[in-house]
C-alpha positions in Angstrom: 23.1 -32.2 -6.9 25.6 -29.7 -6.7 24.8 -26.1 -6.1 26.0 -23.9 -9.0 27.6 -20.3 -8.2 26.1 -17.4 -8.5 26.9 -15.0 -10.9 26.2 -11.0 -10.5 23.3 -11.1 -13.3 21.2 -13.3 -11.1 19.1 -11.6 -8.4 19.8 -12.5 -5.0 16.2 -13.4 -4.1 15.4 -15.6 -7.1 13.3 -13.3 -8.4 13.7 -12.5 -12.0 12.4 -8.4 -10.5 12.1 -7.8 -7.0 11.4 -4.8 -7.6 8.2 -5.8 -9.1 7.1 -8.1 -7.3 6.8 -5.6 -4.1 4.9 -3.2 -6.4 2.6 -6.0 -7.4 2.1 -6.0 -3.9 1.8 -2.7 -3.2 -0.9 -3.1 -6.0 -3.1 -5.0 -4.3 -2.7 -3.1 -0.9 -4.0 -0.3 -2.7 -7.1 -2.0 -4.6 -8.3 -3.7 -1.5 -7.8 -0.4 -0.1 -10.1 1.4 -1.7 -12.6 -1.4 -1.4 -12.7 -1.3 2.2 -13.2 2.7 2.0 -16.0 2.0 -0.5 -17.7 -0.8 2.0 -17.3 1.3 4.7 -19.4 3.8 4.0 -22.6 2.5 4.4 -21.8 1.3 8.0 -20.4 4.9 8.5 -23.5 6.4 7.8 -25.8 4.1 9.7 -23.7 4.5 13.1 -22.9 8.3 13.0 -24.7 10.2 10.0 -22.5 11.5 7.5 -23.0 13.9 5.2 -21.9 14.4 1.1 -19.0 16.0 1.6 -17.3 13.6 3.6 -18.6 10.6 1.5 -16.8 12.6 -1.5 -13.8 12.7 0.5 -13.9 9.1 1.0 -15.1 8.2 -2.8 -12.3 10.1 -3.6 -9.7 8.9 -1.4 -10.6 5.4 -2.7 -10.6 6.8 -6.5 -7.0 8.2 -5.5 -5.8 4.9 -4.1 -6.8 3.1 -7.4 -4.5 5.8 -9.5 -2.0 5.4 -7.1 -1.7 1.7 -8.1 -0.3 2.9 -11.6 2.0 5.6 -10.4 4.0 2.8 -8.1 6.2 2.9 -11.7 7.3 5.8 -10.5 10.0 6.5 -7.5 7.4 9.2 -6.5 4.6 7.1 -6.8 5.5 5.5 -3.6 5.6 9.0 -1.9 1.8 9.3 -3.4 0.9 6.1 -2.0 2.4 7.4 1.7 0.2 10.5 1.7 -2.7 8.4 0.7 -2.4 6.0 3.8 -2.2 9.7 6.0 -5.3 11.1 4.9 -7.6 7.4 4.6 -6.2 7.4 8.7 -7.0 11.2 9.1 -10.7 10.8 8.0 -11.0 9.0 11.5 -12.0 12.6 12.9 -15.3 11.7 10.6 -15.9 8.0 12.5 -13.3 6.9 15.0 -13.5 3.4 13.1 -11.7 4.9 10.6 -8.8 5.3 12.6 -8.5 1.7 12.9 -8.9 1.2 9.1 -6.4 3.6 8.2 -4.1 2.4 10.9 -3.9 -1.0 10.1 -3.5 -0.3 6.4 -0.5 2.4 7.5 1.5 -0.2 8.8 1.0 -2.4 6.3 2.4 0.2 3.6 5.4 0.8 6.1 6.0 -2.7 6.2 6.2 -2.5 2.4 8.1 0.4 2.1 10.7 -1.5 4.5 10.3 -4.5 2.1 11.0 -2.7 -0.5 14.6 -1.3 0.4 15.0 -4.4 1.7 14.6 -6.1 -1.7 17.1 -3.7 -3.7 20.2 -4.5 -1.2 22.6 -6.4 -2.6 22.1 -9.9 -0.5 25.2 -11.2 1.8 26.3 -14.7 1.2 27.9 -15.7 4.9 28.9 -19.4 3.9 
């Protein structure tokens, strides 16, 4: 089977949209996201007490990270979805657990982010 050339129309990943297919992604960081926010309240409250405010914060930060799933369409929606991994690791001055939480889901965004420019490059064919 021979191999047939590529021509500039074709995406270098074999992708018909890479582009999509890291906001698809991106997608589903957010939504399990703000599912682990929502879970972790209860645990929150049990270990360290925590009052209405800050469980508004959190509802809200998890309310913000489902929105942010449908503003990925957007170049600016990514910036939206950066701030949003900053303040879910922030609210660790609540529980210290949360640090770990929001850590772990910041450098999976970054990872992303650097998928993400990585997927619009052009892709170098050394044969």
């Amino acid at each position: 089977m021979s191999e047939q050339p590529r021509t500039d129309d074709q995406p270098a990943s074999g992708l018909r949209n890479p582009q999509a297919a890291v906001r698809g992604v991106a997608m589903g960081v957010l939504i399990l996201e703000a599912i682990t926010v929502l879970l972790a309240i209860a645990p929150i409250s049990m270990m360290s007490g925590i009052t209405g405010t800050q469980v508004a914060v959190l509802v809200g930060l998890a309310v913000g990270c489902l929105l942010g799933c449908g503003l990925l369409r957007r170049p600016w929606g990514w910036h939206v979805g950066t701030a949003l991994q900053l303040a879910i690791t922030l609210t660790g001055f609540y529980q210290g657990a949360m640090f770990a939480l929001g850590l772990v889901f910041l450098l999976i965004w970054a990872y992303l982010l650097r998928l993400r420019v990585t997927v619009s490059r052009p892709a170098r064919f050394d044969h």
